[in-house]
Every structure is written in structure tokens, then in C-alpha cells.
MARBA-3410 file (N, C-alpha, C, O; in Angstrom, 1 decimal):
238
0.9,-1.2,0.0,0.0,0.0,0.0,0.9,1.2,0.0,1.5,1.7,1.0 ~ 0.9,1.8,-1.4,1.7,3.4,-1.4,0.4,4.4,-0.1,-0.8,4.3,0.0 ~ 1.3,5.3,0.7,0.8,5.6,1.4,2.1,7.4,1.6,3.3,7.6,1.6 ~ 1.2,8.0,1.8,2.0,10.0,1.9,1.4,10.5,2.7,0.2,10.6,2.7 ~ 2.5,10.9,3.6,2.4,11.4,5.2,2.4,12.8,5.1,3.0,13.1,4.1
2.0,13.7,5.8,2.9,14.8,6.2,2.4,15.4,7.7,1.2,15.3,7.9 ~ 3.0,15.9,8.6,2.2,16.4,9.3,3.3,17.4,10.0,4.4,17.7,9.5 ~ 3.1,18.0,11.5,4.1,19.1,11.9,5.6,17.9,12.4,6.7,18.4,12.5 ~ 5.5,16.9,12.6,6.5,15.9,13.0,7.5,15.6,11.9,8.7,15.8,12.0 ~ 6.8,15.1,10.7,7.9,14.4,10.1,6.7,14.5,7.9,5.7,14.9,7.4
7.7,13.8,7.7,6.5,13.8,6.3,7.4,12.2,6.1,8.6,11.8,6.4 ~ 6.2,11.6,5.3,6.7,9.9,4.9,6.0,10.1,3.8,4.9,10.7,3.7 ~ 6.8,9.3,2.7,6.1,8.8,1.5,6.7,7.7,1.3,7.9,7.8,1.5 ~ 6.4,6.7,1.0,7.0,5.5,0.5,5.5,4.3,0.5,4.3,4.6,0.4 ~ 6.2,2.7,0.8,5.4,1.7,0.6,5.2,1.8,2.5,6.0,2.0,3.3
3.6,1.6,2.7,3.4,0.6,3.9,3.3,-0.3,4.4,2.1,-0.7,4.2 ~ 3.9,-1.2,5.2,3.6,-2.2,5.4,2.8,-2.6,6.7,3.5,-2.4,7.7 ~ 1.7,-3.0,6.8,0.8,-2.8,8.0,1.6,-4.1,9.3,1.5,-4.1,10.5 ~ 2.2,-4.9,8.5,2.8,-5.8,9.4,4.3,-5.0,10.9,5.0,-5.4,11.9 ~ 4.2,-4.1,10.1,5.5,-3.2,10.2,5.7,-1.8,11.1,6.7,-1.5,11.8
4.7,-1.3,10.9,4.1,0.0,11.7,2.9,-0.1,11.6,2.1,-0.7,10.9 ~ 2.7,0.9,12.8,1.4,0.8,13.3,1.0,2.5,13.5,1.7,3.3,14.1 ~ -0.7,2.9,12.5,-0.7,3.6,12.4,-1.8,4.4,13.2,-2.8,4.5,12.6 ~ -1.8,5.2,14.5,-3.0,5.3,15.1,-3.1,6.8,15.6,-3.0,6.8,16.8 ~ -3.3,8.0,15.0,-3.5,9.0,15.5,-2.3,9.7,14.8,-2.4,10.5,13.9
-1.0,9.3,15.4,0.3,9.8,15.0,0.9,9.2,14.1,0.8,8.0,14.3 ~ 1.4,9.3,13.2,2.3,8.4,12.6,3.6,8.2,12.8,4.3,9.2,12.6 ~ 4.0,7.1,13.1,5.4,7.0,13.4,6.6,6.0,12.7,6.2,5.0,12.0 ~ 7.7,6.3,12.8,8.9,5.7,11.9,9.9,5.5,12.7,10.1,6.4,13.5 ~ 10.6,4.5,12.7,12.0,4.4,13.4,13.1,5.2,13.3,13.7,5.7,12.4
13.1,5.3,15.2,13.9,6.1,15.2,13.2,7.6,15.4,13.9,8.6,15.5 ~ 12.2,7.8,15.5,11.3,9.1,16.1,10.3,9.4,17.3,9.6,8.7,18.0 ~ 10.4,10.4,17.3,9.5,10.5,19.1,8.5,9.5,19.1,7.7,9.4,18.2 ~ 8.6,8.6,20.1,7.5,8.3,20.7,6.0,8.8,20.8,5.7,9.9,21.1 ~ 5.0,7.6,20.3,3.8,8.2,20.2,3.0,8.3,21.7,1.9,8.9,22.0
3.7,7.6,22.5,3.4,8.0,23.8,3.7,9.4,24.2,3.0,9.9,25.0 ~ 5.1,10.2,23.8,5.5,11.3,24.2,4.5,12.4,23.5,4.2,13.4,24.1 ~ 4.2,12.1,22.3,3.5,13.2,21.5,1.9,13.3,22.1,1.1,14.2,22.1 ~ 1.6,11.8,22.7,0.1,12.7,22.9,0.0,12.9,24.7,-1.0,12.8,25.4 ~ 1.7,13.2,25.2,0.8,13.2,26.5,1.2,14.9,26.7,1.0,15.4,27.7
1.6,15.5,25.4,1.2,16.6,25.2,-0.2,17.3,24.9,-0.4,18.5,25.1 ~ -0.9,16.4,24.6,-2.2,16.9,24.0,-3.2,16.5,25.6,-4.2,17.0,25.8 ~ -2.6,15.6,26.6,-3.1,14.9,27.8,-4.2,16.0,28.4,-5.4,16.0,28.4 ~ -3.6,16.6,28.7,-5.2,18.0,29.3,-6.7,17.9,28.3,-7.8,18.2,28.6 ~ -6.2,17.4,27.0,-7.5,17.6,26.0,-8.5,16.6,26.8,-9.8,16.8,26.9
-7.9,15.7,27.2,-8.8,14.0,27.6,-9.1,14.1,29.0,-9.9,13.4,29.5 ~ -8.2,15.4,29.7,-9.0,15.8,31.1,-9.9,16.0,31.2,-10.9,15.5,31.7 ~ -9.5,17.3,30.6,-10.7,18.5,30.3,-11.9,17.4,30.0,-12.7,17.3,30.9 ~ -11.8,16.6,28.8,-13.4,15.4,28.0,-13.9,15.2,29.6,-14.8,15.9,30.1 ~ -13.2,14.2,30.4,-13.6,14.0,31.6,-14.2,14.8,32.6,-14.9,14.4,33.5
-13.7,16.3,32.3,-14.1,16.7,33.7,-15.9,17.3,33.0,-17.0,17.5,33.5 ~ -15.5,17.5,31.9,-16.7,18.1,31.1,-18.2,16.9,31.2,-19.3,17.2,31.5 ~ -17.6,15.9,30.8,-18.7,14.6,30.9,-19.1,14.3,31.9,-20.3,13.8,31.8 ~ -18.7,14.3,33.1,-18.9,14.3,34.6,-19.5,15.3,35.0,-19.9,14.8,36.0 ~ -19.8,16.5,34.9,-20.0,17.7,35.1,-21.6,17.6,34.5,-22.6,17.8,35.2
-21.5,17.3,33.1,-22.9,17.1,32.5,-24.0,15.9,33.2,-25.2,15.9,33.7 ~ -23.1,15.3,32.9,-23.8,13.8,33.7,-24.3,14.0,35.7,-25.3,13.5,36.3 ~ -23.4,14.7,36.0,-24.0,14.8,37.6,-25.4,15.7,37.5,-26.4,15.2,38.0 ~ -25.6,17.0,36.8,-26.3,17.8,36.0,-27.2,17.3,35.5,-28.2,17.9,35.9 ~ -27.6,16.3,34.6,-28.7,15.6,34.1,-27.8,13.5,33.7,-27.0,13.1,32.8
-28.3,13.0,34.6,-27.7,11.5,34.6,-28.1,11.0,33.2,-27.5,10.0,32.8 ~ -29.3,11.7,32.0,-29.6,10.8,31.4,-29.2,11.3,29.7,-29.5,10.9,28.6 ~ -28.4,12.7,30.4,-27.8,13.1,29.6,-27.4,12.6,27.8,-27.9,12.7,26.7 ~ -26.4,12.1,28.4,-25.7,11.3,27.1,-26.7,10.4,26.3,-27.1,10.4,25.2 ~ -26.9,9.4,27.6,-28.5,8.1,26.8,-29.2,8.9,26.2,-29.6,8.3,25.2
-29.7,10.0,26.3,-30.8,10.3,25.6,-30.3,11.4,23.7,-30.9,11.7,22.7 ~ -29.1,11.6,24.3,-28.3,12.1,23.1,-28.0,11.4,22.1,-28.0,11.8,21.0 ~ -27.7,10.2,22.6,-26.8,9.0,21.5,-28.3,8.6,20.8,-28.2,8.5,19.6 ~ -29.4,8.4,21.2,-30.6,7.9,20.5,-30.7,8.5,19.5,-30.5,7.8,18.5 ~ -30.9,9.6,19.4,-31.2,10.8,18.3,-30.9,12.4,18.8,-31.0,13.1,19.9
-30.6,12.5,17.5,-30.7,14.5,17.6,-31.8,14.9,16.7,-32.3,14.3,15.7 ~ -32.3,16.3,17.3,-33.5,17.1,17.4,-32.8,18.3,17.2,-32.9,18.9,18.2 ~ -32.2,18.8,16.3,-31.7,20.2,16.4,-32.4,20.9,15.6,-32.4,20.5,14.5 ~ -33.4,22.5,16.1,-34.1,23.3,15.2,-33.3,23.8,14.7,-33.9,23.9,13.7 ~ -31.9,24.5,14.4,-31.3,24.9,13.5,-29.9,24.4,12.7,-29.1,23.5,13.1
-29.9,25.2,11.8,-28.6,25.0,11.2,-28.0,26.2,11.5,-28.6,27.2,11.9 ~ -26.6,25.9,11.4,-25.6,26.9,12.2,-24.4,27.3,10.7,-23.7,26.4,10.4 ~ -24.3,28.1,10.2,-23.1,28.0,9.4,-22.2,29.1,9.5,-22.3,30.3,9.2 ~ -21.2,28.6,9.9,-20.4,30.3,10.6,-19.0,30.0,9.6,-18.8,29.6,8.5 ~ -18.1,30.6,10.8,-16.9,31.2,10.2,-15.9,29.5,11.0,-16.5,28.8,11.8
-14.6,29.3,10.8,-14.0,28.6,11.1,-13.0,29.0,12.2,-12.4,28.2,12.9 ~ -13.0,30.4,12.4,-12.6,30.9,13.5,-12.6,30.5,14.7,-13.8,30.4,15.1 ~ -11.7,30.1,15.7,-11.6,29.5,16.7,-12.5,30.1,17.6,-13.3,29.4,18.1 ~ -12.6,31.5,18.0,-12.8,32.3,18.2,-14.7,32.0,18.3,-15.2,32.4,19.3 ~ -15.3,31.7,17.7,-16.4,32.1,17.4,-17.1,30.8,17.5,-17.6,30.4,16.4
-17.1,30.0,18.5,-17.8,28.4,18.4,-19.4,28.3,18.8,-19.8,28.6,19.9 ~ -20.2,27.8,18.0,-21.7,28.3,18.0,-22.4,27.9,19.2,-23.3,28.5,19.9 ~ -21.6,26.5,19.4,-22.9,26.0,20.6,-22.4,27.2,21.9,-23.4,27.8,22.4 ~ -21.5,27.4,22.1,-21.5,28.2,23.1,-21.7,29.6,22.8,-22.0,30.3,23.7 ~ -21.6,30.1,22.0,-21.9,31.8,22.1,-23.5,32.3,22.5,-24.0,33.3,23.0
-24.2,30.7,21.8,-25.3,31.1,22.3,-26.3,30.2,23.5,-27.5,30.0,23.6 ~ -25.1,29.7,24.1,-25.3,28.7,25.6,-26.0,27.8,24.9,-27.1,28.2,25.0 ~ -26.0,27.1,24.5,-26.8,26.0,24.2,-26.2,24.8,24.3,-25.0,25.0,24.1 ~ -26.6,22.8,24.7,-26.0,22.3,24.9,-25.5,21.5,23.7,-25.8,22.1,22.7 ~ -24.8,20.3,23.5,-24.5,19.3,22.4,-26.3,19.0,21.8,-27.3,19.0,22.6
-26.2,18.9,20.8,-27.3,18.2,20.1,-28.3,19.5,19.9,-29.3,19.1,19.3 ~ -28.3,20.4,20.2,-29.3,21.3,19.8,-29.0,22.0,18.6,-29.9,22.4,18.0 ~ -27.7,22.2,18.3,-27.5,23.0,16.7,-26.4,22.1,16.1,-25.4,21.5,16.5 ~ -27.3,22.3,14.7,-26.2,21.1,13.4,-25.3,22.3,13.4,-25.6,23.3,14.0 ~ -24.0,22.1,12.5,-23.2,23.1,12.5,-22.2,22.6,11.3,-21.8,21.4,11.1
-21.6,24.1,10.4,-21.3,23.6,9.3,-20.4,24.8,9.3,-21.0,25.8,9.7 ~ -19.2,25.0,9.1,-17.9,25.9,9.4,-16.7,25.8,8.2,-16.0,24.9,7.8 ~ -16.6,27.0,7.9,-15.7,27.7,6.3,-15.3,28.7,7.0,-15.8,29.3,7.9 ~ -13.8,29.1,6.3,-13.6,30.3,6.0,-14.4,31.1,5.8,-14.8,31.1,4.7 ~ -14.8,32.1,6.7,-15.4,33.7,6.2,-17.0,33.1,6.1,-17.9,33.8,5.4
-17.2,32.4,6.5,-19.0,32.0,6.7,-19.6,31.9,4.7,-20.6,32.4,4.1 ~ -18.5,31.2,4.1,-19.4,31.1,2.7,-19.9,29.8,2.7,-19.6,28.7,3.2 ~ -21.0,30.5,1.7,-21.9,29.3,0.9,-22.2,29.7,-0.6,-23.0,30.5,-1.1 ~ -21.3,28.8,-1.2,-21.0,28.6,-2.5,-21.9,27.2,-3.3,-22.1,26.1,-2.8 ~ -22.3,27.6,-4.4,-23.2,26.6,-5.1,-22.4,25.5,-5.6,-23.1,24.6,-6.2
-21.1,25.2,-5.6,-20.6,24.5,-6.1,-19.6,23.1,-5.1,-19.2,22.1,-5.5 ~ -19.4,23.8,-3.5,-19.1,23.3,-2.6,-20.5,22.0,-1.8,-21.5,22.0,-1.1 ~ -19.7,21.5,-2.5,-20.9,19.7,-2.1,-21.2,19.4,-0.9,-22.1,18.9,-0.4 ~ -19.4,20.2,-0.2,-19.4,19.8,1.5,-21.0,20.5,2.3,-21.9,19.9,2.8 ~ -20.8,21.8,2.1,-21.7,22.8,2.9,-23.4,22.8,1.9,-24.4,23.4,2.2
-23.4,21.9,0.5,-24.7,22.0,0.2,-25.2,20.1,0.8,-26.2,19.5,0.7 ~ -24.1,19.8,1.2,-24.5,18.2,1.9,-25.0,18.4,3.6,-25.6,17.6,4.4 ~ -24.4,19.5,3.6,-24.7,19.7,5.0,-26.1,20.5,5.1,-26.9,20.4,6.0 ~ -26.3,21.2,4.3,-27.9,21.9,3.8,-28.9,21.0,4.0,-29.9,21.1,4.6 ~ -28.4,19.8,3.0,-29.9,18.8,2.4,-29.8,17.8,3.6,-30.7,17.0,3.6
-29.0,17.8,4.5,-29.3,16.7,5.6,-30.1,17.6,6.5,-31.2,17.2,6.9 ~ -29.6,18.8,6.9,-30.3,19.6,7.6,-31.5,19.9,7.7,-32.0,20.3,8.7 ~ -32.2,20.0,6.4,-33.4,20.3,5.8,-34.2,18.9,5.3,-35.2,18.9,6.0 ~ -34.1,18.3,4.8,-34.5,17.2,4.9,-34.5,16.1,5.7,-35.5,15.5,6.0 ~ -33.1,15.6,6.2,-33.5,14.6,7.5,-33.6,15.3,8.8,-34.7,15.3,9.5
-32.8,15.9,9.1,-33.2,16.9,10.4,-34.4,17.6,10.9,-34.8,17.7,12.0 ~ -34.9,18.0,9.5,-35.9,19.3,9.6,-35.9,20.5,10.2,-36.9,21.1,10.5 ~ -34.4,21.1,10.4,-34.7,22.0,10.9,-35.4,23.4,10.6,-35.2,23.8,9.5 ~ -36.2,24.0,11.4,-36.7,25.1,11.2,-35.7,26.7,10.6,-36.1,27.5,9.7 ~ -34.7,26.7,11.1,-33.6,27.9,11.0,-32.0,27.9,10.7,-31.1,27.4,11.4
-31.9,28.5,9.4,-30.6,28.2,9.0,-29.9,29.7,9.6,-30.5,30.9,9.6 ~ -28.8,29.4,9.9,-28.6,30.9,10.2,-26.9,31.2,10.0,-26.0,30.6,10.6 ~ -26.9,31.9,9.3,-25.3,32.5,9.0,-25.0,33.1,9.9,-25.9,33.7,10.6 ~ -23.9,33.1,10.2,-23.2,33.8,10.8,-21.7,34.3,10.8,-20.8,33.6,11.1 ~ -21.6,35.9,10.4,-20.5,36.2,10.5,-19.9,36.9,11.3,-20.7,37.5,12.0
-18.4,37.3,11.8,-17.7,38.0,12.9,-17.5,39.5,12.1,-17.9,39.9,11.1 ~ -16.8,40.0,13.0,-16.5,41.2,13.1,-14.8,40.9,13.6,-14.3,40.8,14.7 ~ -14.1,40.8,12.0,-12.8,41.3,12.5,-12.6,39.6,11.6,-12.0,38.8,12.2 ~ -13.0,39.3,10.8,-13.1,38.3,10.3,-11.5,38.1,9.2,-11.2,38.9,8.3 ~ -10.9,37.3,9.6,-9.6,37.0,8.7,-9.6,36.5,7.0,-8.7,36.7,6.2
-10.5,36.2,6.7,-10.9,35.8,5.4,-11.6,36.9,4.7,-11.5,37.0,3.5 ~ -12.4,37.7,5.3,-12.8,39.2,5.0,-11.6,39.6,4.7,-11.2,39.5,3.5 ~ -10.8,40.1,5.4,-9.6,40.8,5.7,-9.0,40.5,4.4,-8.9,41.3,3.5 ~ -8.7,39.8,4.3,-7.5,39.0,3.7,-8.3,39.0,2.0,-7.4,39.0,1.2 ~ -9.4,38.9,1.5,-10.3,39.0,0.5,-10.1,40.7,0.0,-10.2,41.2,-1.2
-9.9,41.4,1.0,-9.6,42.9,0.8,-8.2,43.3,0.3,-8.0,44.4,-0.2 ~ -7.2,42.5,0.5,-5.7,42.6,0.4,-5.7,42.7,-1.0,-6.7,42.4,-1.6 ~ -4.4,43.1,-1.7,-3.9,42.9,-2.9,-2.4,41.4,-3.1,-1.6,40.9,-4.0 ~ -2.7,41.3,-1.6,-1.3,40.1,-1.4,-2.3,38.4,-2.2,-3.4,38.0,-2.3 ~ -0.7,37.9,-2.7,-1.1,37.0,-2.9,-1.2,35.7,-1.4,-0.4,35.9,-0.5
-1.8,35.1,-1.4,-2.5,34.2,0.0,-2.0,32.8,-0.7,-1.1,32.2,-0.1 ~ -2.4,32.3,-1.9,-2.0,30.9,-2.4,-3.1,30.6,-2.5,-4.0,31.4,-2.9 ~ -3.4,29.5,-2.3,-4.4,28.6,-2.3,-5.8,28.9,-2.3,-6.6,28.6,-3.2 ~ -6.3,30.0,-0.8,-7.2,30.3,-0.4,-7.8,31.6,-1.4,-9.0,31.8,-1.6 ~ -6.9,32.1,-2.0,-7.3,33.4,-3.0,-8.5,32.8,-3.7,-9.5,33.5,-3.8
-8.5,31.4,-4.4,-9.4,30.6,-4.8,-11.1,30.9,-4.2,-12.1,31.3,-4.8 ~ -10.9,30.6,-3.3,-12.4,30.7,-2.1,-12.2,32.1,-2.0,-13.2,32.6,-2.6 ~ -11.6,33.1,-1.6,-11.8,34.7,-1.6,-12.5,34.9,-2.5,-13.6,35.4,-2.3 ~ -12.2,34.6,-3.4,-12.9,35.2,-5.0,-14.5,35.7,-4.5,-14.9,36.9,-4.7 ~ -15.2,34.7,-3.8,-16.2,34.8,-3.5,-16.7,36.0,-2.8,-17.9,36.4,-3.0
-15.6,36.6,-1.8,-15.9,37.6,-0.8,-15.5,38.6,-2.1,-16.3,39.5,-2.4 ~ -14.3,38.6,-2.7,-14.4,40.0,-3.9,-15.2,40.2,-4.1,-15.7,41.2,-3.7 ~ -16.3,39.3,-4.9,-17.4,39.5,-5.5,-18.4,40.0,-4.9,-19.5,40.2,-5.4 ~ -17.8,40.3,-3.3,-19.4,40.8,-2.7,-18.7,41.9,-2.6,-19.3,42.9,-3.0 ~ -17.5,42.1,-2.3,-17.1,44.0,-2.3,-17.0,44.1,-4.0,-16.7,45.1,-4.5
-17.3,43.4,-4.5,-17.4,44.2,-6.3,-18.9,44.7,-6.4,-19.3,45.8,-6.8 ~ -19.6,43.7,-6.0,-21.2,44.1,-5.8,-21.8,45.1,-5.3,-22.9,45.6,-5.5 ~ -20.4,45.6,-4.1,-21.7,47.1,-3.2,-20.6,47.9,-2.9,-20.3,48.5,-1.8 ~ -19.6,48.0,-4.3,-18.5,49.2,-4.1,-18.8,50.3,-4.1,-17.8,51.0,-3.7 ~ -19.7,50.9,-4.3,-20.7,51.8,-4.4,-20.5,52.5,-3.2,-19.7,53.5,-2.9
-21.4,51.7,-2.3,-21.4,51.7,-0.7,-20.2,52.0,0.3,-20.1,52.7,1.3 ~ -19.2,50.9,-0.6,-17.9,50.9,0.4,-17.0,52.1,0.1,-16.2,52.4,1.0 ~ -17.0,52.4,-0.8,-16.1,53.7,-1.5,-16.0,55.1,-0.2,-15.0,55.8,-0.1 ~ -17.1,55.2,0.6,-17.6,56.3,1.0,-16.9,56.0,3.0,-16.9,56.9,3.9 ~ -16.3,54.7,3.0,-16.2,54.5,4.6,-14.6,54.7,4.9,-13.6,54.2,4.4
-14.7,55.4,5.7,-13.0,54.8,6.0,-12.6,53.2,6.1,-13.5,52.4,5.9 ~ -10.9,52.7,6.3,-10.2,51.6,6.2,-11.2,50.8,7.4,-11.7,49.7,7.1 ~ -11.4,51.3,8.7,-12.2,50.4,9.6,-13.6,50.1,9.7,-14.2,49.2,10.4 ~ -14.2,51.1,8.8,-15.7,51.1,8.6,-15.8,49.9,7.6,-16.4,48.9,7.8 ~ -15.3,50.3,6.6,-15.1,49.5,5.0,-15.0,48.0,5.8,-15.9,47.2,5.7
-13.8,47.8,6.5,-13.9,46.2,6.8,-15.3,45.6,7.8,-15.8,44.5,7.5 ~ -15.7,46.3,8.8,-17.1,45.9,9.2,-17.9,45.7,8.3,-18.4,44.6,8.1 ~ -18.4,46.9,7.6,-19.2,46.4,6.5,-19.2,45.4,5.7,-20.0,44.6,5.4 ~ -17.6,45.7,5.1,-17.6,43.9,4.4,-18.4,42.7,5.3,-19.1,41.9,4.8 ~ -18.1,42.9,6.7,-18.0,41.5,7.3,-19.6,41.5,7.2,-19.9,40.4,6.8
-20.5,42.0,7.4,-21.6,42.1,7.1,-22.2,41.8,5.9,-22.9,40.7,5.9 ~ -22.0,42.5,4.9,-22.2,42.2,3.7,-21.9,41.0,3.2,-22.5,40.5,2.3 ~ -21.1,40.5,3.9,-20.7,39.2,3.2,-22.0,38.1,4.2,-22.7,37.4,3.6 ~ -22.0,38.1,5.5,-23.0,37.4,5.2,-24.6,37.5,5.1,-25.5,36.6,5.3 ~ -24.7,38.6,4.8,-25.8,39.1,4.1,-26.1,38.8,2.7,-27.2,39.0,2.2
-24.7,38.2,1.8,-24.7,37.7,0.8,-24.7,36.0,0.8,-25.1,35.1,0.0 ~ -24.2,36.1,2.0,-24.3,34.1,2.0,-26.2,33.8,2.3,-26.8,32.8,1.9 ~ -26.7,34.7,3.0,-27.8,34.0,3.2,-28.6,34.0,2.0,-29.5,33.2,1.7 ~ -28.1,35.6,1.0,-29.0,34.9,-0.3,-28.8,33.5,-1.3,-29.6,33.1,-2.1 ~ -27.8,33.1,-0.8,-27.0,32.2,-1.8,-27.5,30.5,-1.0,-27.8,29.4,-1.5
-27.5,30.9,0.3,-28.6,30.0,1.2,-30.2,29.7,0.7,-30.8,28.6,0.5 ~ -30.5,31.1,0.5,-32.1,30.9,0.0,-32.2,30.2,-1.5,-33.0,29.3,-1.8 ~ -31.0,30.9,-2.6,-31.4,30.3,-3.4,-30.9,29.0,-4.1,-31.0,28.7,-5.3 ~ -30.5,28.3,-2.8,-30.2,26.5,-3.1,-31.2,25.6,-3.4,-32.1,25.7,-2.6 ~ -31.4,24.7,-4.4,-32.4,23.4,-4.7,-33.5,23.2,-3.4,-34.7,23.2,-3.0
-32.0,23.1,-2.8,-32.6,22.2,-1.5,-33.7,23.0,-0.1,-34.5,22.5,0.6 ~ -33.1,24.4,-0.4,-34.1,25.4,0.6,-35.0,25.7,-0.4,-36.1,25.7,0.1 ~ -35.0,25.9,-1.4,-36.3,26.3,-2.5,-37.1,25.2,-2.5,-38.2,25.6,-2.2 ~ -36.9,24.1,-2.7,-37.9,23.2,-2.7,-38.8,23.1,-1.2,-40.0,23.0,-1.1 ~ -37.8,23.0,-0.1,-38.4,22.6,1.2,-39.3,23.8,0.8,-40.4,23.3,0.7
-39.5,25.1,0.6,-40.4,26.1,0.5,-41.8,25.5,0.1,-42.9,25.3,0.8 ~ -41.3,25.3,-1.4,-42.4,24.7,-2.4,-43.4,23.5,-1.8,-44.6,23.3,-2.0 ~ -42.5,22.8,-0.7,-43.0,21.7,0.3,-44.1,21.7,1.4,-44.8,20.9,2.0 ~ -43.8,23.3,1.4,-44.9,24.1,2.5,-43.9,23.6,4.0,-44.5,23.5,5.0 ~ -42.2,23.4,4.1,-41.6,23.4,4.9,-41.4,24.7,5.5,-41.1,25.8,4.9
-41.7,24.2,7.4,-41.4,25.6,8.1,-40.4,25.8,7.8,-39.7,24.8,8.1 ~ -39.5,27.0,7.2,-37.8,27.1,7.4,-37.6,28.9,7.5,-38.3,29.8,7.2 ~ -36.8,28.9,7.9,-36.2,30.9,7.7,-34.8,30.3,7.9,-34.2,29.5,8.7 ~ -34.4,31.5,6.6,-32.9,31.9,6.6,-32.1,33.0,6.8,-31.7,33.6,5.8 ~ -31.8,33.2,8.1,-31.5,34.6,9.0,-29.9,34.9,9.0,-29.2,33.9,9.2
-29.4,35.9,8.9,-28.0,36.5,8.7,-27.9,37.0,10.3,-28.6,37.8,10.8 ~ -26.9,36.4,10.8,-26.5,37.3,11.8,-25.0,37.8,11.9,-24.4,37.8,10.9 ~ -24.3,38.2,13.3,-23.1,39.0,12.8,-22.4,39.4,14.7,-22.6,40.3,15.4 ~ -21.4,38.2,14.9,-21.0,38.4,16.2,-19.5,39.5,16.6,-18.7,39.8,15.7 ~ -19.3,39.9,17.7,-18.4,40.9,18.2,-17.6,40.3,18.8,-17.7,40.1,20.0
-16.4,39.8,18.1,-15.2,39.4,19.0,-15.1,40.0,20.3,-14.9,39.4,21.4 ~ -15.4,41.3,19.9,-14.5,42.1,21.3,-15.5,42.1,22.3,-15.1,42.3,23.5 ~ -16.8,41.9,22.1,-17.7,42.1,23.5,-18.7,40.6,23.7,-19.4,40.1,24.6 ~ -18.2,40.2,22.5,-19.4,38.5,23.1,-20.3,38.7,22.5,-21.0,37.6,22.8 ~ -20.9,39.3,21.9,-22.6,39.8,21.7,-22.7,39.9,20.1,-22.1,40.6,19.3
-23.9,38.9,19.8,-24.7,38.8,18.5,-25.5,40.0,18.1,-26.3,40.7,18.8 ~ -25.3,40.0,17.0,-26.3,41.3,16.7,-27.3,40.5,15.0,-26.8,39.9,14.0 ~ -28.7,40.7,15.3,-29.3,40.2,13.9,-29.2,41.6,13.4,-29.3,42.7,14.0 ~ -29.1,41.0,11.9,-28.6,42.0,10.8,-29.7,42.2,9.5,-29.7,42.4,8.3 ~ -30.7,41.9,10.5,-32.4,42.4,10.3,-32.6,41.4,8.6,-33.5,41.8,7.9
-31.7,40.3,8.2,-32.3,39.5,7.2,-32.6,38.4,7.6,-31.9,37.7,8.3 ~ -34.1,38.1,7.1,-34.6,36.8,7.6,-35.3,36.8,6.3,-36.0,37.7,6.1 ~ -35.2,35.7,5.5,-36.4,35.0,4.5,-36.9,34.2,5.0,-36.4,33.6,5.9 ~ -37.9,34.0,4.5,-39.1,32.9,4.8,-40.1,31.9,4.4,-41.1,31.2,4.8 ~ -39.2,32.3,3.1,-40.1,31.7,1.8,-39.9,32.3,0.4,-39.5,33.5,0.2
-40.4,31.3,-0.4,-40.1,31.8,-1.9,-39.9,33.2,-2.3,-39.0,33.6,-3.0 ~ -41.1,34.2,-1.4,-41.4,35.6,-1.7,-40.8,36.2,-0.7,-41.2,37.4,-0.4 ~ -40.0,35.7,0.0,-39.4,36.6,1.4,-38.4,37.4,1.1,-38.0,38.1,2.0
END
């Protein structure tokens, strides 16, 4: 089995032999750190699980059993990838209450399978009532969509966010350098929710006589606090 490694440790390309090495989280080669040494660096992550799961479970015992049966989540969540900005918590809610689907800069592009597979499960097996964008304030992929630097790779997916400061340059011409970047961040997902509305998959659930709305919102790194950004559709004619 040809097999190509890379990771912050080491990079392998060659043949595997499964008789030979053993591959489980880390990959390892003779003659390099120990995969016992590498994860008892990460060891707090598996505390933390513990102290977190214990914590819930003393709190409600039937917690987990009743999670693992099924999820019930009224919304979809589609935000930014930003560490910074994690859905279930900004708006307290526990595991299993929001699906959640996370990109660079909160897009939703018609041609990305990942985030329109995450749509048609949400809307069709889930049912949820509320899809909701969400973007930050102070957003790195905004930022960086505004640059004239080349980025690599990602310039590809920018493209997207140009096209919403090509669409309302109008508007933006008139703000200063800090005004100009908030409003992008807005604008942009004030552009993803139209691009939300006008997917197969939310058009039809319409046509279906499905309850749904698709709401733009827009969070504040610096103070914690969501603000709706007054777009909600509701249907075909919304």
C-alpha cells in the first residue's frame, strides 16, 4: 500500500507495510519520538473530556443516553472557522441542539458539495426550522479577501468575498479603512444568506410548504454579543 504522510512531525512517503508499523492518531517511523510522548502533550484535552462529561452527567444522569438515540436540532448553524467564534457556546446551548457547518469567512457557494450536503441533511433529515449564518466582526478571510497580497491557495475561495465588495463598491467607496472592513463583514453574510435561499434544496423545502427561515446574523469578537442584521427569509417571496 503506497501511502504520503505529512504532518508538523515528520512527512513519509513511500510503501506501507501494516505488518510493520502501526498507524494510530500519530504516525510513526523508526527512530522518532515516541507516540506515547507526542500525545501526552495533548493529555489536558482528555482531562478537560472527563471533567466536562462528569460535570454534565451529575447535572442531568440521562444526559448522554438520551443524546446518543437521536438529535433534534431546530437549527442549522453556518459560521466562520474561526476559533474564536464556536456556535454551541456563544449562544449557551448544549450538544445536540444546533447542526453546524464551518468555512472560512461563513461562505456558501453553489458548487461546494461539502456545505450543500450539509444543507440537504439539515433540511430534509433533520428538519430544521432555522438556518442561520453567521459572521464575525474582525473576520480573517474578509480581511485577507480585501488585500492585494497573494495568500496561495485560499485566494481561490476569496474570490467569493471580492465579488461581494465588487457588488456594493458603491457603498464601500464612502467608509473609511475600519468602517469598510465591518461592513464587508456584514455584507458578506448578508450575501451568504442569499445564496442559502437560493439553493435546490431550501427552494424546494419552500415549495414543500416546509417551516424554514434563513437569518444572517453577525457576532463581536471584542464584546461577546450577536447582533441580527435584520435579514430573515421565509419563503419563496421573502
Amino acid at each position: 500500500m503506497l501511502l504520503n504522510v505529512e504532518s508538523g512531525f515528520h512527512r513519509f512517503s513511500g510503501w506501507y507495510n501494516p505488518a510493520k508499523y502501526h498507524f494510530a492518531g500519530c504516525t510513526l517511523l523508526p527512530g522518532q519520538q515516541k507516540t506515547g510522548d507526542i500525545v501526552k502533550k495533548l493529555k489536558h484535552l482528555f482531562e478537560n473530556n472527563v471533567q466536562w462529561a462528569n460535570e454534565i452527567s451529575e447535572k442531568s444522569p440521562n444526559f448522554f443516553g438520551d443524546l446518543s438515540k437521536q438529535q433534534h436540532p431546530e437549527i442549522l448553524w453556518i459560521g466562520c472557522a474561526d476559533s474564536r467564534v464556536p456556535a454551541n457556546q456563544i449562544v449557551n446551548l448544549p450538544p445536540g441542539e444546533v447542526f453546524v457547518h464551518r468555512n472560512i469567512a461563513n461562505v456558501v457557494v453553489h458548487s461546494d458539495l461539502n456545505c450543500l450536503s450539509v444543507i440537504q441533511y439539515a433540511v430534509e433529515v433533520l428538519k430544521v426550522k432555522h438556518i442561520i449564518v453567521c459572521g464575525h466582526y474582525g473576520c480573517g478571510g474578509v480581511k485577507a479577501s480585501m488585500e492585494d497580497e497573494d495568500h496561495g491557495l485560499i485566494d481561490n475561495w476569496l474570490c467569493h468575498i471580492k465579488d461581494v465588495r465588487r457588488f456594493n463598491n458603491s457603498e464601500l467607496e464612502g467608509l473609511n479603512e475600519s468602517e469598510r472592513f465591518d461592513r464587508m463583514c456584514e455584507l458578506n453574510v448578508i450575501e451568504q444568506v442569499a445564496n442559502v435561499r437560493n439553493t435546490s434544496i431550501v427552494r424546494n423545502a419552500w415549495k414543500a410548504g416546509a417551516e424554514l427561515s434563513v437569518h444572517g446574523w453577525i457576532y463581536n469578537i471584542n464584546n461577546g454579543i450577536l447582533q441580527d442584521l435584520d435579514v430573515c427569509v421565509t419563503g419563496l417571496e421573502g
